[in-house]
N, C-alpha and C positions, 0 to 999 in steps of 0.2 A: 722344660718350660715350667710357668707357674701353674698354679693352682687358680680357681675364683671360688672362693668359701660363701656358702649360701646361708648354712645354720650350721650349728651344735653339729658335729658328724657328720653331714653335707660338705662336700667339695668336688667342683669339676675342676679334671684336668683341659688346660687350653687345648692340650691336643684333640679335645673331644667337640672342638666348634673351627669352624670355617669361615671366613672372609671373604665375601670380594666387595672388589671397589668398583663401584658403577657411577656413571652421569647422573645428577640430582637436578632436579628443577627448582625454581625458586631462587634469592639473590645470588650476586654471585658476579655481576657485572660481565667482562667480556669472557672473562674465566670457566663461566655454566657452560659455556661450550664444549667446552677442552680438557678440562681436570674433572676426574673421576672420585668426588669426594664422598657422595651418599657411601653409606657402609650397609652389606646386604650380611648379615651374621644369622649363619645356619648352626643348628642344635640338632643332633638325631637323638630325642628323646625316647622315641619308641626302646634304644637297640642300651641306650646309656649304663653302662656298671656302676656307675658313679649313684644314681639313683635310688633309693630304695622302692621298694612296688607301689607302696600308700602313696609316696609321692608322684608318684609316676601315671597314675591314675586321674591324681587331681590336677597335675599338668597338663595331662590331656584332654580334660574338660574343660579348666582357664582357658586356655589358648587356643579353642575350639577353631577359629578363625584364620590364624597365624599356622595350624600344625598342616600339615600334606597329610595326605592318604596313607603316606610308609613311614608318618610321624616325626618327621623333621620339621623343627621348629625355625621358622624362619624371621628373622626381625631388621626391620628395613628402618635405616635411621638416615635423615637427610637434612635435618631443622639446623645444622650448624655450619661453615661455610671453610671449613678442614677437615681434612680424614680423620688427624687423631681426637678430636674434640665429637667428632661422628662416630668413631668406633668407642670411645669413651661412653658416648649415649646409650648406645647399642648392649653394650657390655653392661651397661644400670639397668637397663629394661628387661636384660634377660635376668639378673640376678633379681630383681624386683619381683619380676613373676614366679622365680622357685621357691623364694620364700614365701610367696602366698600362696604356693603348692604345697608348701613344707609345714603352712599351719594345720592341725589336724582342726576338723571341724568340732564343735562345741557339741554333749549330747543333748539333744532335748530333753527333757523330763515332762512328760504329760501332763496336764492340769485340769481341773474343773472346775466352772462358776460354781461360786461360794449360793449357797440357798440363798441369798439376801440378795446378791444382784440376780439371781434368775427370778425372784418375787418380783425386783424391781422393773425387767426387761419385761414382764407379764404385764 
């Protein structure tokens, strides 16, 4: 199977994410009933080789919401009213959020009021 390339030496193998297709609410006319188009796309990030640790840490913060307990990353996509155009969603939100796992955060460098605004703030 392919690959989904996130950054620079980042890449998950597809074999490392899961599908199903579930009942979606919302348009859909007689069809909501019947056709299973939301796309329910799981990640086990906790367990991933693909990963490196730094990112793996800050993945698990982002997605504080989305991850389970045993760190599978789950991402529910239903705003489109086909599977492949739902799993296509799916598939951007998950590569969306590793690359903003994948940015290292910036360091701060400590500062101090210049003696002129702390005069002024007196």
């Amino acid at each position: 199977m392919g690959r989904l390339w996130i950054a620079p030496g980042i890449a998950i193998d597809e074999d490392e994410l899961s599908e199903e297709f579930v009942r979606s609410s919302g348009p859909g006319g007689q069809n909501v009933n019947k056709v299973s188009t939301a796309v329910l796309l799981r990640f086990d990030a906790a367990n991933s080789p693909s990963l490196p640790e730094d990112v793996r840490r800050r993945l698990l913060t982002l997605g504080a919401g989305q991850i389970s307990g045993e760190g599978v990353l789950s991402i529910l996509a239903r705003e489109h009213r086909t599977q492949g155009a739902n799993r296509r969603a799916a598939r951007e939100r998950l590569v969306a959020l590793l690359r903003r796992a994948a940015e290292r955060p910036r360091h701060r460098v400590p500062t101090r009021p210049t003696r002129a605004s702390a005069e002024r703030r007196l």
